[in-house]
C-alpha positions as CSV (number, residue, x, y, z in Angstrom):
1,X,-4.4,8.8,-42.1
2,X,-3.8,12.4,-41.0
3,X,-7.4,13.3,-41.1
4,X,-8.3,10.1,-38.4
5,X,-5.3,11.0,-36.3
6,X,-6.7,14.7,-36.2
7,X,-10.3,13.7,-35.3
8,X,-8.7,10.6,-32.6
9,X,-6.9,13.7,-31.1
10,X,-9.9,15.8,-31.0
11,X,-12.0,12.9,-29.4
12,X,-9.2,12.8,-26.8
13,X,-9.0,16.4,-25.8
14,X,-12.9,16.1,-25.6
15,X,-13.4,13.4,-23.4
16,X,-10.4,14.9,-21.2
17,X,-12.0,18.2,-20.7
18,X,-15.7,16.7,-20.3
19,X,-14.1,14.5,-17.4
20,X,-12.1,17.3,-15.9
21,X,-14.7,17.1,-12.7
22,X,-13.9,13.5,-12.6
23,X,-9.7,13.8,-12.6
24,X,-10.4,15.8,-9.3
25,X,-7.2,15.0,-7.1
26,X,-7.3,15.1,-3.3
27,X,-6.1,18.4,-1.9
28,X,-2.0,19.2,-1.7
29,X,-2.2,19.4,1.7
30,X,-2.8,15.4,2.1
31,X,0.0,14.8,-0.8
32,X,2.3,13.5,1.7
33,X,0.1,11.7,3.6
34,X,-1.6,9.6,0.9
35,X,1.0,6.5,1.9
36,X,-0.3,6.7,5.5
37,X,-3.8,6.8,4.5
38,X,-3.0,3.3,1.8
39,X,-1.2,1.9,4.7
40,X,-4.1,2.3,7.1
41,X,-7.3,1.3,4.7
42,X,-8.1,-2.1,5.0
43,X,-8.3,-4.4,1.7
44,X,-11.3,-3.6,-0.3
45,X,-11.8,0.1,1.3
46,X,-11.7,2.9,-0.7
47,X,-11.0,6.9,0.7
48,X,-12.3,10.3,-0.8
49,X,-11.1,13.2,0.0
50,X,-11.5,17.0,-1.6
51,X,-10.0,18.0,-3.9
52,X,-9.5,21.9,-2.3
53,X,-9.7,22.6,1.6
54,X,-12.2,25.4,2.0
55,X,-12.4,27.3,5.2
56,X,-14.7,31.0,5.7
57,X,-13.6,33.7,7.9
58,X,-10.3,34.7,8.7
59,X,-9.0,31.7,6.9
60,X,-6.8,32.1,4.2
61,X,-4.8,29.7,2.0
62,X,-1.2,29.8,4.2
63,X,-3.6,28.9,7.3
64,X,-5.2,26.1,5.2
65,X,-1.3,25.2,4.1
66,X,-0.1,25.4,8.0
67,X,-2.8,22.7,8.9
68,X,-2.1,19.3,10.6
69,X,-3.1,16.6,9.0
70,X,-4.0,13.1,11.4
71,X,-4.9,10.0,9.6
72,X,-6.6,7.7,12.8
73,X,-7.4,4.3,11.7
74,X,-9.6,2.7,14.4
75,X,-10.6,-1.2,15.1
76,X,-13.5,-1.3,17.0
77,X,-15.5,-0.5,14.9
78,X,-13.0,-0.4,11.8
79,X,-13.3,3.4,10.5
80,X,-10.3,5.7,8.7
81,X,-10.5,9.1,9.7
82,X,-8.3,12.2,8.1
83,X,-8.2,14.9,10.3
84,X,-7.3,18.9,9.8
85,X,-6.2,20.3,13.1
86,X,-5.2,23.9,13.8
87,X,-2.3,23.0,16.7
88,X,-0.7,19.5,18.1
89,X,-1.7,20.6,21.7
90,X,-3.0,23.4,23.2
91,X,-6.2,25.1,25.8
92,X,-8.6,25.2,23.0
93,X,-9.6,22.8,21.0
94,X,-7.6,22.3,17.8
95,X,-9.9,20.3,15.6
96,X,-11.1,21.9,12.1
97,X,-12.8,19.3,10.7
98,X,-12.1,15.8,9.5
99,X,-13.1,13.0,6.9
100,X,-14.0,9.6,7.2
101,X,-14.9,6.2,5.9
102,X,-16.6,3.4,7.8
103,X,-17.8,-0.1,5.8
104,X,-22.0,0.0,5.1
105,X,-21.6,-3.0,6.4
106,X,-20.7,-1.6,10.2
107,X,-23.4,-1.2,12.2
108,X,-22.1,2.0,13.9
109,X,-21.8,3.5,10.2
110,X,-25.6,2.4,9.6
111,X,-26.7,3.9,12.7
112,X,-25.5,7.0,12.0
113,X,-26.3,7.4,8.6
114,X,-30.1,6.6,9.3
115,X,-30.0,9.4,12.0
116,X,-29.0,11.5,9.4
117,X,-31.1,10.2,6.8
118,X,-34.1,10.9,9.8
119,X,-33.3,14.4,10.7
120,X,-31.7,16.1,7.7
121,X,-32.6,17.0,4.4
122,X,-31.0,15.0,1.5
123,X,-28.8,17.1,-0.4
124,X,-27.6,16.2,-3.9
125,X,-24.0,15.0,-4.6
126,X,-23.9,14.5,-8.3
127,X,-22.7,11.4,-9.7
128,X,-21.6,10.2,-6.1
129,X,-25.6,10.1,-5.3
130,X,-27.5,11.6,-2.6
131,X,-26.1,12.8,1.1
132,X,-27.4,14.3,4.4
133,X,-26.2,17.1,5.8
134,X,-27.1,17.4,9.7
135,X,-26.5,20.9,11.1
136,X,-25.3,21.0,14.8
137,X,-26.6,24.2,15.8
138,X,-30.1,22.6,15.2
139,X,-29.6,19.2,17.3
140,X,-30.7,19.4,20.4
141,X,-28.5,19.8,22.3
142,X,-27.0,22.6,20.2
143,X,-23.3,21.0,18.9
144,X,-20.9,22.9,17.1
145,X,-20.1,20.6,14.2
146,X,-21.9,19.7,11.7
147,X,-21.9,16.9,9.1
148,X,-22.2,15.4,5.7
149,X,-23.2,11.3,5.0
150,X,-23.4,9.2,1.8
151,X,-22.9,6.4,1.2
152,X,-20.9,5.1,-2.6
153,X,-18.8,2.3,-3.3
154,X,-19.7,0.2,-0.5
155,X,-18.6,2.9,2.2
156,X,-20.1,5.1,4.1
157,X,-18.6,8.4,4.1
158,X,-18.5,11.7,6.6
159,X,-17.6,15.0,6.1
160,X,-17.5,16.6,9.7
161,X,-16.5,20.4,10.5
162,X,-17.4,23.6,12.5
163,X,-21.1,24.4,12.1
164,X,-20.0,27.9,10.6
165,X,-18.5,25.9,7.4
166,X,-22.1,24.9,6.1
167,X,-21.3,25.7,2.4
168,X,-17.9,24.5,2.4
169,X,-18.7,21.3,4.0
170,X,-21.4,21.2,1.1
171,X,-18.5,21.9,-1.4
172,X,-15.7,19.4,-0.1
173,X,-18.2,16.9,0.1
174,X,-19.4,17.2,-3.6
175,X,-15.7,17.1,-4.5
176,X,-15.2,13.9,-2.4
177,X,-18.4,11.8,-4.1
178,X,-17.0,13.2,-7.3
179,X,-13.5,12.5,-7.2
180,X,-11.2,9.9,-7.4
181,X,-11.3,7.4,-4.5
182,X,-8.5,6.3,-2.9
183,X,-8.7,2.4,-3.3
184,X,-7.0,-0.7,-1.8
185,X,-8.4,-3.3,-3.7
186,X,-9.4,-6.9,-2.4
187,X,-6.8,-9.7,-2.9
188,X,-7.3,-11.6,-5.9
189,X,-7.3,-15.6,-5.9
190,X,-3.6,-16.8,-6.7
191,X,-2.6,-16.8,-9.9
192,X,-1.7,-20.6,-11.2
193,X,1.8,-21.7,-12.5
């Protein structure tokens, strides 16, 4: 009995540790907006986020931590969006970055995921498939964000930030496709009496 109990335990630890990736968590900084962003997915939807904020340059973790987070649910078409500002208000723009989540089944979401499928290399996301990463300092015009597509669990996903953040936007979107989702599932049928 003691000798099964020791190798259930050790089967336990294992599979923990060999799904650590998969236990990814979104980032602390969206911890108290999770409600908001259940609250604002529509029924079926599911929302990744990273699991770790990463920023270049003079960035460091208490300007990550000082971030605003928006969470900008939109009708027409229906899209969530999570975004990381720098300031409420001000001269110059405020916007970091942001994350979002569109239905494949929009037809604003399709149309921009084949312009990224068109003019960007695919780029591998591990388990959460295969995405396109379109630089904006290469479109033409020159635009100073760039961004990530996939598309998993019947969503379309985008990763957008500051052109300068290539390998970070590479990073956070690996985390997203490989992490937990954020799910509101469908309504079931009734249950009977």
């Amino acid at each position: 009995m003691l000798k099964h109990s020791v190798l259930t335990l050790a089967t336990i630890v294992t599979l923990l540790v060999s799904t650590g990736r998969a236990s990814a968590r979104p980032a602390p900084l969206f911890t108290p907006h999770l409600n908001l962003i259940r609250t604002h997915l529509p029924s079926g939807w599911s929302m990744r986020l990273p699991e770790q904020i990463l920023l270049g340059g003079p960035a460091d973790q208490e300007f990550i931590n000082s971030l605003i987070v928006k969470v900008l649910p939109s009708n027409a078409p229906p899209r969530l969006t999570v975004s990381l500002m720098s300031c409420e208000s001000g001269p110059h723009p405020c916007l970091i970055g942001s994350f979002s989540v569109e239905s494949q089944t929009s037809d604003n979401a399709r149309r921009e995921l084949a312009r990224h499928q068109a003019a960007a290399a695919p780029i591998k996301l591990g388990r959460g498939g295969r995405g396109y990463l379109l630089e904006g300092q290469k479109q033409n015009p020159s635009y100073p964000f760039s961004s990530v597509m996939w598309q998993q669990d019947g969503m379309i996903y985008t990763v957008t930030f500051l052109s300068s953040e290539r390998q970070n936007i590479l990073y956070m979107a690996y985390s997203m496709a490989n992490g937990f989702p954020i799910r509101i599932p469908k309504p079931g049928p009734e249950p009977t009496r």
